[in-house]
C-alpha positions in Angstrom: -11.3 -46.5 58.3 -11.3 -49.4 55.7 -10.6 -48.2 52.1 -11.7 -50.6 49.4 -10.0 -49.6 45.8 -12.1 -51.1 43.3 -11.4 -51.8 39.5 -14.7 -52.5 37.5 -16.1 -55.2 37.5 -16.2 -55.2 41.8 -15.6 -58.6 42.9 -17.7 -60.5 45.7 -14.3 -60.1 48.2 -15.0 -56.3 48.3 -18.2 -56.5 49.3 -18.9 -54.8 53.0 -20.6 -57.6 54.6 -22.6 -55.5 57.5 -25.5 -53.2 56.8 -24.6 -50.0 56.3 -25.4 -46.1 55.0 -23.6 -44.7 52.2 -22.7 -41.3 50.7 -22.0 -41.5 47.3 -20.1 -38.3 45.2 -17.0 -37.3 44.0 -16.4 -34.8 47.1 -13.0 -32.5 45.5 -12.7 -30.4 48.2 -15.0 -31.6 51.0 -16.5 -28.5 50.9 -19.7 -26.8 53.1 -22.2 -28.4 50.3 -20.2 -31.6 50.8 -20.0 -31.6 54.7 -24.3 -31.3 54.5 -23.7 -34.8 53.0 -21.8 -36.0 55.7 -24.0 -34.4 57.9 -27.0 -36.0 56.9 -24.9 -39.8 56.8 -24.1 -39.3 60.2 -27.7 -38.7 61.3 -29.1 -41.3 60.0 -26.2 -43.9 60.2 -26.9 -43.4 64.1 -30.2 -42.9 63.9 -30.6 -46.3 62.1 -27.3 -48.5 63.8 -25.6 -48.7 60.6 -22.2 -48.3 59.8 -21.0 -45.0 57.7 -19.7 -45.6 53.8 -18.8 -43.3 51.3 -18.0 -44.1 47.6 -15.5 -41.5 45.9 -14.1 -41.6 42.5 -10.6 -41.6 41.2 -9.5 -40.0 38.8 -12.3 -37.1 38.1 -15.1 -38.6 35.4 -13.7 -35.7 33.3 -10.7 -37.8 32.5 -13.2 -40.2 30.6 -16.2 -38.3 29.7 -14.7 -34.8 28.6 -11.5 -34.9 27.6 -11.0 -31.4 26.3 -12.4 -30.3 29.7 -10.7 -32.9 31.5 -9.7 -32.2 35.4 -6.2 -33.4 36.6 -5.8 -30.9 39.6 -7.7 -31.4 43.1 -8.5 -29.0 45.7 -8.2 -32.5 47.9 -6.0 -35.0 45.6 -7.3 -38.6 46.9 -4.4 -39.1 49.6 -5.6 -35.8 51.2 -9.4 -36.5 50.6 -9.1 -39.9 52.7 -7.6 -38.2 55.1 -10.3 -35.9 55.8 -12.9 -38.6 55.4 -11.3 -40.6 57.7 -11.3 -37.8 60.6 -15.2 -37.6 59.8 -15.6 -40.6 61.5 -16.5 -42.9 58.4 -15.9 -46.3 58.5 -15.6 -47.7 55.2 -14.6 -46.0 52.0 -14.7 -47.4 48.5 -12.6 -45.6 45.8 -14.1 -46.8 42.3 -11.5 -46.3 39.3 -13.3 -44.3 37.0 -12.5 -45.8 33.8 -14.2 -46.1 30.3 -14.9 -49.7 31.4 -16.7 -48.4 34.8 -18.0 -45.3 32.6 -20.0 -47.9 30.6 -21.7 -49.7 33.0 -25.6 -48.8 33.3 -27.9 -47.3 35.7 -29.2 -50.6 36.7 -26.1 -52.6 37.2 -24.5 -49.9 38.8 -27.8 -50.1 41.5 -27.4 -53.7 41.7 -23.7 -54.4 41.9 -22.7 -51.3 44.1 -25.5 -50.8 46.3 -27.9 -54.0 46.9 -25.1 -56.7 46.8 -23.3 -54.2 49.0 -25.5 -54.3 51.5 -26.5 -50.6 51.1 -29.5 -49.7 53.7 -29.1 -45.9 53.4 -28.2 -43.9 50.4 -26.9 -40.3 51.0 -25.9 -38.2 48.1 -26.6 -34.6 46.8 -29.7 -33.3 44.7 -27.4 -33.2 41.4 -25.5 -36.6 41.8 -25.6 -39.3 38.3 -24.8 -42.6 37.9 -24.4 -45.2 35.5 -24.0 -44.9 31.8 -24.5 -41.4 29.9 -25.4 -40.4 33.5 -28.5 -41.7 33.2 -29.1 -42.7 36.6 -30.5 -40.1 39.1 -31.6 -39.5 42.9 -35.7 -39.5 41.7 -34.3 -43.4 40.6 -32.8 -44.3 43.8 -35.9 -42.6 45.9 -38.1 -45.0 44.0 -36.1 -48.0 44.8 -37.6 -48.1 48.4 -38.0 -51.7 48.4 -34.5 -52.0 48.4 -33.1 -49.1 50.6 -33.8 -46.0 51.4 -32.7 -42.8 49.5 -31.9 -39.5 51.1 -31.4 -36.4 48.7 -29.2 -33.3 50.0 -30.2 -30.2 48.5 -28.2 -27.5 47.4 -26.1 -25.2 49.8 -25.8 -21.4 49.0 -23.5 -18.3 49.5 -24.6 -15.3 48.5 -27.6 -16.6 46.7 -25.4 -18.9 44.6 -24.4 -22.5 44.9 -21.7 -23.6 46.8 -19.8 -25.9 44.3 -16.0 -27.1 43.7 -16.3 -25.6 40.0 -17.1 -22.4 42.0 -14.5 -22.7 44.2 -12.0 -23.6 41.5 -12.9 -20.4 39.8 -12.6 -17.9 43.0 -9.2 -19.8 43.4 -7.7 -19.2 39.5 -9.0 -15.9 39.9 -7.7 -14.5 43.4 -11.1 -14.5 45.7 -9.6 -16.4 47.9 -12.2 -14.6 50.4 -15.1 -17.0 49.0 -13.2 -19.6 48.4 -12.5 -20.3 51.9 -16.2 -19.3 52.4 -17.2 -22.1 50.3 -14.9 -24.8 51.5 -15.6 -23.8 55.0 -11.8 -23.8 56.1 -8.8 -22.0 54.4 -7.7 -24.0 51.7 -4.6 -25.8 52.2 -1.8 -27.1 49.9 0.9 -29.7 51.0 4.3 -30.3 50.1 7.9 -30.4 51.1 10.7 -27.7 50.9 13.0 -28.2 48.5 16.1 -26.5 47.3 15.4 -22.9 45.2 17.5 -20.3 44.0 18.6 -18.6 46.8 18.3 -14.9 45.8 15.7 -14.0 48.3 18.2 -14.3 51.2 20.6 -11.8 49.3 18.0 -9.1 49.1 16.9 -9.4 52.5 14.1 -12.1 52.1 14.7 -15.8 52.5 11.8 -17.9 51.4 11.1 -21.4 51.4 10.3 -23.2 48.4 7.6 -25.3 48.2 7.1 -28.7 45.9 3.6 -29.6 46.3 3.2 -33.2 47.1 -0.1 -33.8 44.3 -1.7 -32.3 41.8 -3.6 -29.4 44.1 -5.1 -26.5 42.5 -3.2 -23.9 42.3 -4.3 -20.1 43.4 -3.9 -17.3 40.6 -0.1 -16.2 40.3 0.0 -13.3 42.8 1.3 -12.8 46.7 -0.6 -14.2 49.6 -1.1 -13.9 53.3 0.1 -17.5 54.5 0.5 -19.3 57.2 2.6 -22.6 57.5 2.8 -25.7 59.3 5.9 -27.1 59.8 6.4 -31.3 60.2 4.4 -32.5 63.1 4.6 -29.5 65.2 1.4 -27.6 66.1 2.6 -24.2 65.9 1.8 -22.5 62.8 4.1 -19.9 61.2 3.0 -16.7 59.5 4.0 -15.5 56.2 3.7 -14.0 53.1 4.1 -15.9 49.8 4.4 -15.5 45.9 2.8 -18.0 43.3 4.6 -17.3 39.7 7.6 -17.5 37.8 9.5 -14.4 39.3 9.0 -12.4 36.1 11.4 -9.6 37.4 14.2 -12.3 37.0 13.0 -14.9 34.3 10.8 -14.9 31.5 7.5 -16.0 32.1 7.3 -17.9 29.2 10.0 -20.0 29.8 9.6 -20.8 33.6 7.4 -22.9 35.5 5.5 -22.2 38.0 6.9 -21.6 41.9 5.8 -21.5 45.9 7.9 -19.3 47.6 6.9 -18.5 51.5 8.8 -15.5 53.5 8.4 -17.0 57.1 8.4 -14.5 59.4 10.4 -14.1 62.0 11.7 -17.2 61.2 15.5 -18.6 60.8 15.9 -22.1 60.7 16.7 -24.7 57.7 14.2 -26.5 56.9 14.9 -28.3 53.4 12.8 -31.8 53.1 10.6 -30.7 55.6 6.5 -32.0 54.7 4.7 -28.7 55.5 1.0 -27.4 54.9 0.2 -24.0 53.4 -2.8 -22.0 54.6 -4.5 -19.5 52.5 -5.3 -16.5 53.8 -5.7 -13.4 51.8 -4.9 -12.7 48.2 -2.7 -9.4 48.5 -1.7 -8.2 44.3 -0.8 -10.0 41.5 3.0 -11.2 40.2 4.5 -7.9 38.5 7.7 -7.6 36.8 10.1 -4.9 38.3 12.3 -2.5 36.9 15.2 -3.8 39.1 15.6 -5.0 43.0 15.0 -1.7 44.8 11.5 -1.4 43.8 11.4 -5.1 44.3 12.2 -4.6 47.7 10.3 -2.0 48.7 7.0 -3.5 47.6 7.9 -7.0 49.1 8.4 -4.6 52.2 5.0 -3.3 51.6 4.0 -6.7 51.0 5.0 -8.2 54.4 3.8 -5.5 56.4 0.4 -5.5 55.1 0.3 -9.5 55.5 1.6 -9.1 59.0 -1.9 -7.4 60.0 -4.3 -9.0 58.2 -2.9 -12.2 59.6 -3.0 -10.4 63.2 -6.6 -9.9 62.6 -7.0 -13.5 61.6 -5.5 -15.0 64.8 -7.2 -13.1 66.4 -10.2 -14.4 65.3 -9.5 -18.0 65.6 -10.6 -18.5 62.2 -10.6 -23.0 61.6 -8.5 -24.6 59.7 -9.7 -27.8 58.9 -13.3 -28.5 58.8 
């Protein structure tokens, strides 16, 4: 796949010079809504003999157009999101800086500059995508630009009567349903990173854990302990586990401390520090507590392991996916 990074204005060099269909959205997450998308682009990119384009945005229009609001954490941070484009088959993707520049630019100019001179034949997006300044621009504008290309509008994909979204899925994350979250993305939900040095104290009680420095800004699930599995390096075997998201309250004030990925591998007894590993979410199990010393420590992170060894049996057993 060719990635094209574009800076407002575009310039004539970054123009695809073959005919081509193009999806167009932000796509955090790459989620089941988003996959329809794809779906649809791949249909009619055959269909048609054209080649498959996607335009993504970096960093979230938030950043420029709501600051108070603004979004600096991805379910897929734009290494990751590539990536998964990439195994979708796509051939071109172009990432447009969002800027206050690029936010500024209008409906029109936007039509003309990033889909006409592009070549554009096909244009793919979903019901609720805008364009150009004020957001101004919307799919009923593209469908009646026929002459040009055609347009193609994905509606909305539901769960449970509601609309599959990555504000939705952001929400079940922050607030433990990690159940519908991976319901909505369609795979578990992943984080990568590498292992890095920690405190050490989990192998004096009985627990060693492996610490986790996420690689981007992910989103991070609520504070709590999780059913995990890991993937380790290159290797294809995947670990079980069980992990805590916090600040270890029964040791440090949570006021003071920042924010940690700890995963108990079972069964497990190697060193691993600056190892690139991927974190599968599984099953939100409680939330972080503060203890009145180690025993009762220990016996719920006992409690804790057992009841993530079995839900995790159950999931294997299943096959469940882990990518899309």
């Amino acid at each position: 796949m060719e990635v094209i990074e574009i800076t407002h204005p575009i310039q004539k060099e970054q123009f695809i010079n073959e005919n081509i269909a193009m999806a167009l959205g932000f796509f955090d997450g790459l989620h089941r809504g988003h996959q329809k998308v794809f779906e649809k682009l791949d249909e009619i990119a055959s269909r048609e003999g054209l080649k498959k384009a996607v335009m993504t945005f970096d960093p979230h229009p938030s950043v420029v157009l709501n600051p108070e609001r603004k979004r600096t954490d991805y379910l897929t941070p734009l290494p990751y999101k590539l990536e998964m484009i990439e195994e979708m088959g796509i051939d071109y993707c172009l990432v447009v800086n969002f800027s206050s520049r690029f936010a500024s630019v209008t409906a029109e100019a936007f039509i003309d500059q990033y889909l006409i001179q592009n070549n554009v034949k096909e244009v793919i997006a979903g019901f609720d995508f805008t364009f150009g300044k004020f957001g101004k621009g919307n799919m009923a504008i593209l469908q009646a630009l026929d002459n040009h290309f055609n347009c193609t509008v994905v509606g909305k994909e539901d769960l449970n009567d509601e609309k599959i979204s990555t504000t939705a899925i952001r929400k079940a994350l922050k607030e433990g349903e990690l159940q519908y979250a991976n319901e909505q993305l369609g795979y578990r939900y992943q984080i990568k990173g590498t292992v890095v040095q920690g405190e050490k104290r989990g192998r004096t009680i009985g627990f060693p854990t492996a610490n986790i420095e996420p690689s981007d800004d992910f989103v991070l699930p609520k504070k709590g302990v999780y059913a995990v599995s890991l993937a380790i390096g290159p290797s294809d075997q995947v670990y079980r586990g069980v992990c805590n998201v916090g600040v270890k309250p029964t040791f440090h004030d949570p006021n003071t401390s920042h924010i940690v990925i700890e995963v108990n591998i079972f069964d497990f007894d190697e060193n691993i520090y600056g190892e690139r590993v991927i974190v599968f979410w599984h099953h939100y199990l409680r939330p972080e507590q503060k203890f009145n010393g180690i025993d009762p420590l220990v016996e719920q992170m006992n409690q804790d392991k057992e009841r993530a060894k079995y839900l995790l049996s159950v999931d294997f057993e299943d096959d469940i996916s882990y990518n899309i």
